[in-house]
Each structure stands twice: as C-alpha cells, then as structure tokens.
C-alpha positions, 0 to 999 in steps of 0.5 A, a space after each residue: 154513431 155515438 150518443 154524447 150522453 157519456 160526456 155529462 155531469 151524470 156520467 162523471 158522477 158514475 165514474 166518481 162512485 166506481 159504477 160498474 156499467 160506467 166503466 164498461 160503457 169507456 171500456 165499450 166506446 174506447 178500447 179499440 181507439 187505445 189500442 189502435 193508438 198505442 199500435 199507430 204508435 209503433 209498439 207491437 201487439 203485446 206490447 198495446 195490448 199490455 199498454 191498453 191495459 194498463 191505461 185502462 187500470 190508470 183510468 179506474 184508479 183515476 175516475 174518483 178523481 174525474 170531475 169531467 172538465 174534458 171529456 171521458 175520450 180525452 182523459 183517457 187518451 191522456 193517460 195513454 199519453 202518460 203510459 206510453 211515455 214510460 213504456 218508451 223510456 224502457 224502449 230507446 232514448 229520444 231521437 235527434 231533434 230538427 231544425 224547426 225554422 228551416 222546416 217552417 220556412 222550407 215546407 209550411 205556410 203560417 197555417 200549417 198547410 203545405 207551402 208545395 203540397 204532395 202530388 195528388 193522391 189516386 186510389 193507389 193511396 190505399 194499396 196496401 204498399 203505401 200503408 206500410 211505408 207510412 208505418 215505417 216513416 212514422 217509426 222514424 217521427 219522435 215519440 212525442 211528435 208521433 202521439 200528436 200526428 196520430 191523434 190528431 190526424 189519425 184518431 181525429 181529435 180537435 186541437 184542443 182535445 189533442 192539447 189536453 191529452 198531450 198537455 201541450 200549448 197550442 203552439 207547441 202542438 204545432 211545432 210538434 206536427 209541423 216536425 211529424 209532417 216534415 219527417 213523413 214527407 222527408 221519408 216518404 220522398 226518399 222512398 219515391 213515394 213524392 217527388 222532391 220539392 
C-alpha cells in the first residue's frame, strides 16, 4: 500500500526544483500504471513502451510547472492522455460515433447502471478466453471513449481523478462511459459471451 506522502505540498516543492529522488519516486510508483494504460489502450508494447517514455520526458519538462493542485497520479495520467492523443492521430482516424439517447434509453438507468444487467459472472470470467474477447471489444471502443473506460474502470481512478485527466466535464465523462459500455456489451453479445437483451 502506498503512503500518501507523495501528493504533499513538500512533494511538489520536490518536483518544482527537479529533485532527483522526486522524480524516481513517480517513476517508482507509476511506471507500471503508464504503461499498463497506454497498452489497455490498444497500442502494442513498443508502441507503450515509446509512449511511456515520452510521457515520463513530458512530465520532467512539466514538473517546474506542477503546483500540486491534483495529484502527481492525475498529472501524469493527464499527459498520457494528451500523448496517446497524438500518437493515435498517426494511427487511424476516429471512429463513427453512435446514437447516445438510444443507448441511454435502451441500456442504462439515470445512474449509469444497467437497466438489464449481463448474466451473472462465474469463475469463468477470468479464463484466459473471456480476457481476450475484451481486449478485442475494447479495440472496437473510440479512443476517447476507451481512455475514460480504462481509467476509470480498469485503473480505478475516481470521477473527478478521471475528469481532470481527460480534461472532460462530469457529464461528458458519462456519455463517454455510457458509449465504452454499450459497445462492450454490443461486441461481447455478438461473441455469445451475453445473452441479448
């Protein structure tokens, strides 16, 4: 578990004069994390790796800047964000988008939640079978869409951890999950992997 010592006043006062054991501390506590989410986010390992670097390199020439108004994990995960943004203008154009009111009405209560959840999970879940039809439904999510799934379902960020990274309202961060979710169901279904609704 990690001490919260690094989202302090002192702490960004350390990353502001470029102290070195600051910097190896983020390095320490999120490489994994970066490079976790740029992969979640459909690039192959050389591609995270390049991308991880990079958003490592933008933070260092960024932390002069850092006044710690959000903390360090946020900052970074918002230059990741901004990184794999370019990186995909590169890779392909942006997807077709979708009917959201349908989506809303057909799926979702005013919450968020599943209006007709998926059939209850078993152990299955895990098998190794299931994890890759998610990573190929997750290919067919938007890039945008696909960031907010992963960090805010994947890497477990809060809402607003999530909106700042993004640099999203609230509500635009719910129709971007709503949109991930339905597509996931859609493709997971069309894979048997859910009985239609």
């Amino acid at each position: 578990m990690q001490d919260e010592s690094i989202d302090t006043p002192d702490f960004a006062l350390r990353l502001r004069s470029a102290d070195r054991s600051a910097f190896e501390e983020v390095v320490r506590r999120y490489l994994r994390q970066v490079h976790r989410t740029a992969r979640g986010a459909g690039l192959n390992r050389q591609q995270a790796d390049d991308l991880t670097q990079a958003t490592f390199v933008a933070f260092f020439e960024a932390a002069p800047r850092f006044e710690g108004r959000s903390t360090v994990r946020t900052f970074l995960l918002g230059i990741l964000y901004r990184k794999l943004q370019e990186a995909r203008r590169g890779f392909h154009k942006d997807r077709r988008h979708d009917d959201i009111d349908e989506v809303v009405e057909r799926r979702f209560d005013e919450k968020g939640g599943w209006t007709q959840p998926p059939r209850a999970a078993d152990h299955s879940l895990y098998d190794q079978e299931i994890v890759e039809h998610t990573a190929r439904c997750l290919e067919t999510v938007p890039e945008r869409q696909k960031l907010a799934f992963l960090l805010r379902e994947v890497e477990g960020l809060s809402t607003q951890e999530t909106c700042n990274a993004l640099e999203v309202s609230v509500t635009n961060l719910g129709v971007m999950l709503y949109r991930a979710r339905n597509r996931l169901r859609e493709c997971l279904e069309k894979q048997g992997i859910f009985g239609a609704a």
